[in-house]
N, C-alpha and C positions, 0 to 999 in steps of 0.2 A: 504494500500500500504506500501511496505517496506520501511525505511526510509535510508536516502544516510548522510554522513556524513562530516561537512567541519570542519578540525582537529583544533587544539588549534592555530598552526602555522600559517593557514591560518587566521585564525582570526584575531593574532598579526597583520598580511601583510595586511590585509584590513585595521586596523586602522590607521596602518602607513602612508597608502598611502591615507588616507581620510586626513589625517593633514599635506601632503605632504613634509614626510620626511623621504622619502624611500631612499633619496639617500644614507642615512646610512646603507642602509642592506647590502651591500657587503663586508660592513668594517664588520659588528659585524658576518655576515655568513661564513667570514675565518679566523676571529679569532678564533668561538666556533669550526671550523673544525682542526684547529690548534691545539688546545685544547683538545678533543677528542682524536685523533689520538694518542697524548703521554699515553696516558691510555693504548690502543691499538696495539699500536708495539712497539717491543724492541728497531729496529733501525730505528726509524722514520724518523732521522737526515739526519744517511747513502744514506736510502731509495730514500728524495728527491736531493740529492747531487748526488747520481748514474742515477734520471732519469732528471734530469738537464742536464749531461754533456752525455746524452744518453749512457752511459754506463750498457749496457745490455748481458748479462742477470741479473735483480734485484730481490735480494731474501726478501719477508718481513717476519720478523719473528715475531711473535704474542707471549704475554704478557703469551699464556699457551705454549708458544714455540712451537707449531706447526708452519711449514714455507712453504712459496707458492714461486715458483719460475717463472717469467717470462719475454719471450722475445719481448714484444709488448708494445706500449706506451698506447693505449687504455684499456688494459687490468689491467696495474699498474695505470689509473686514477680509476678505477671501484675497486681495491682493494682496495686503498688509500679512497676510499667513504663508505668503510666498510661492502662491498657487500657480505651480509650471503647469503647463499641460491644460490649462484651463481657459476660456473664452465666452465671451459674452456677446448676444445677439440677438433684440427685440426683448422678450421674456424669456429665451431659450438660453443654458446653459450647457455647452459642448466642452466634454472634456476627455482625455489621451492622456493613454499609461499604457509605457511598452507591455506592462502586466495583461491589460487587458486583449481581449481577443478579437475587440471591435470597440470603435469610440463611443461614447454616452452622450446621449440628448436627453436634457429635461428640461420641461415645460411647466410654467408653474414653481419655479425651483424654489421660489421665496417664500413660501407655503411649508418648505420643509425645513424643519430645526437642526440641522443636522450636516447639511452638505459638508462645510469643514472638518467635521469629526470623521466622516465616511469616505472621501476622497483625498481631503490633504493629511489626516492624522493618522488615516492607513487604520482605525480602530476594530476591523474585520480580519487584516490582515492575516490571523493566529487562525481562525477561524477554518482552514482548512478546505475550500469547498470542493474543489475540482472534483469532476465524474462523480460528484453526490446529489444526493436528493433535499434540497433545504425547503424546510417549513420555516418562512419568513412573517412571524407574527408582529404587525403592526409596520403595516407597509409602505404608511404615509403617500408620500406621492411615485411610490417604485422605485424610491433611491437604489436602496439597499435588494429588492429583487432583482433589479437589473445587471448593480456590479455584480451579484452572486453569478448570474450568466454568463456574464464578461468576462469571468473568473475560469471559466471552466464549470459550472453546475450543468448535473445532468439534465435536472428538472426543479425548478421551483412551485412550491404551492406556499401563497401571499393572504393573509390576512387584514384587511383593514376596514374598521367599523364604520369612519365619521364616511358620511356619503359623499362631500366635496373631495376630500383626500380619495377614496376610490375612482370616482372618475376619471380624475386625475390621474393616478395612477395607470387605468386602463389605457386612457391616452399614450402616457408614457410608454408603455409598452407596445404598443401599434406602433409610436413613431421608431422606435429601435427594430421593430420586426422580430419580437418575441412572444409573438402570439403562440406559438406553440413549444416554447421553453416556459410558458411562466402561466400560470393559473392563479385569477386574484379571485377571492369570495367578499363580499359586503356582510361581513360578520364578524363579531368575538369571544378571544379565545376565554372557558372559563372549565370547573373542575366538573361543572353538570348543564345538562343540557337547559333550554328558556329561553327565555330574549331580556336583553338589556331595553333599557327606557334612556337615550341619549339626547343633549343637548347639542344640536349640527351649529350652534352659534359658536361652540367654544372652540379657541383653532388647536393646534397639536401640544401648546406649554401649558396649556389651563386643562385640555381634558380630561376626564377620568370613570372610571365606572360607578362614581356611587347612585344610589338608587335616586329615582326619580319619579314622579307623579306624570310627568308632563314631556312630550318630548316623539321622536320617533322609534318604533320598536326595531332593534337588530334583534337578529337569530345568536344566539351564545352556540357554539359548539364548542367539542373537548378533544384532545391530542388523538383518542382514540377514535373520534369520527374522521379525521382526516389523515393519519396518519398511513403511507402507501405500505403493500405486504410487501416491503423489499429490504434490501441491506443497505448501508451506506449511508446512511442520515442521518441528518446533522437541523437542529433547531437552533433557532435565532428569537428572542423575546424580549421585544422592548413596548410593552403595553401599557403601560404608567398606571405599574403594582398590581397590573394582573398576574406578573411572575409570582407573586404569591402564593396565592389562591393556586393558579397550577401546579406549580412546582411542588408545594406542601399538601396538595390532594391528591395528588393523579396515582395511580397506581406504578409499583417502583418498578413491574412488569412491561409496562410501555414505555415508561426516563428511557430504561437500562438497552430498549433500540435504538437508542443515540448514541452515535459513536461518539459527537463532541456537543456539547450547548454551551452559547454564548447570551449571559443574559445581561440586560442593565437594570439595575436594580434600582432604587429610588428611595427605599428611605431601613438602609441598614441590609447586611448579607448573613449574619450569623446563620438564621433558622436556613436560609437557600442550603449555605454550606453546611450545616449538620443534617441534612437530607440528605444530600446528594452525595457525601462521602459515605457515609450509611448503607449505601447499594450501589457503591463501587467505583466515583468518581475522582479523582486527582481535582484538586481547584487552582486556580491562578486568577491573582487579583489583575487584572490587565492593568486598571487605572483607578483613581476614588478620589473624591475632596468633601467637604463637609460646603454644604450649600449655607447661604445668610439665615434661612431659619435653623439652620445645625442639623440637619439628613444629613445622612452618608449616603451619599450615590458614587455610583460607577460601574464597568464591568466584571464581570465573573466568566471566567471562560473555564468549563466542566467537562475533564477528559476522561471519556469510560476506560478502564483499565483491561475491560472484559475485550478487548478490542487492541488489532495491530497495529499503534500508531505512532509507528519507529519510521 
């Protein structure tokens, strides 16, 4: 089997966080970006001075004096991250990576919380997917099912509840020509079958599943309604603390056909990892920081041992 890889970086952040004293990475993660960047643009100074006081259009000029000019804040956080490989055009986002197997269009891209974490932070990376089968639960706008394809995935099946983010979604995947790599459902994932009662006003940082009076009904299914009879799979769960609820319900008979899970977690990992070591997983904290109301969030990447994954 081919092997998946968890970078130097991640490494660091797992030890960190085993001697719990993570709360230092934010300090020393905008320092080193601090740092960087003057290597990197001419007017670095300018740069954040003009999108401070949103004075836009901001032009960055780069150290070989090539300059990017633009009129959107999202776009100048993605340049300011050093985003090679990446270009702008209308609402569309086109991006290149010798990794990938064909380039990425997304439409809608400012809908997704996430681009920089997924494309320039590599936070998939470890993740492993090639010639597998990934269950992408919470699929926002196809970020994350798309590169899984681009990766090398045999087949993806996508999850995502809010009904604007699905469309989207399914857009995105027509415009890449992955209609028949990727399978989106308009539902979410939980430990029993129902429907959820959703708010379609809340966009992807406010969402959540708690119960509601009022709203539109999704269908809830469970890892066992969708899960294919095959080998090689690998799940993906970032539902904001629906990993809970799954992961601490579901039967350890169905986890244990994943060869690897990558979860982000939201508010604290102990009970994930006292599960999921419990019936046979290795954990690595990929990354974590403690958010302004003091959550611990971050990834969890969960490697079954019952599995060749040398």
């Amino acid at each position: 089997m081919d092997k998946y890889n968890i970078s130097f970086k991640n490494i660091i952040h797992s030890h960190l966080t085993s001697f719990k004293i993570y709360k230092i990475n934010p300090i020393i993660f905008y320092c080193g970006i601090i740092f960087l960047n003057f290597f990197i643009f001419k007017n670095y100074y300018k740069t954040l001075r003009q999108i401070k006081k949103r004075q836009f259009p901001v032009k960055f000029t780069f150290r070989n004096d090539q300059s990017v000019d633009t009129n959107d804040l999202r776009e100048a956080s993605l340049l300011l991250s050093r985003c090679k490989g990446i270009k702008f055009k209308d609402e569309e986002i086109i991006i290149n990576n010798k990794k990938y197997n064909n380039q990425i269009i997304l439409k809608d891209w400012k809908n997704s919380v996430s681009v920089k974490e997924i494309f320039i932070d590599n936070e998939y990376e470890s993740l492993g997917v090639k010639d597998r089968i990934v269950l992408d639960i919470g699929a926002n706008v196809g970020d994350t099912s798309i590169l899984f394809s681009r990766l090398g995935a045999r087949k993806v099946i996508a999850l995502e509840p809010q009904l604007k983010f699905f469309n989207t979604c399914k857009k995105n995947i027509e415009i890449n020509n992955l209609v028949n790599e990727i399978e989106v459902l308009n539902s979410g994932l939980d430990s029993k079958k129902g429907f959820f009662i959703i708010d379609e006003k809340q966009d992807s940082k406010e969402f959540s599943f708690k119960d509601r009076k009022e709203g539109i009904k999704i269908p809830k299914i469970t890892l066992e309604d969708i899960i294919p009879n095959e080998k090689n799979l690998i799940l993906k769960l970032d539902c904001e603390s629906c990993e809970y609820n799954v992961i601490l319900n579901t039967d350890k008979k169905i986890l244990q056909k994943f060869e690897r899970i990558l979860i982000e977690f939201h508010d604290g990992n102990r009970n994930l990892i006292d599960k999921l070591t419990s019936i046979g997983f290795n954990i690595h904290i990929l990354n974590s920081r403690f958010t302004f109301n003091k959550k611990y969030r971050g990834h969890l990447l969960a490697v079954n041992t019952n599995f060749d994954n040398s």
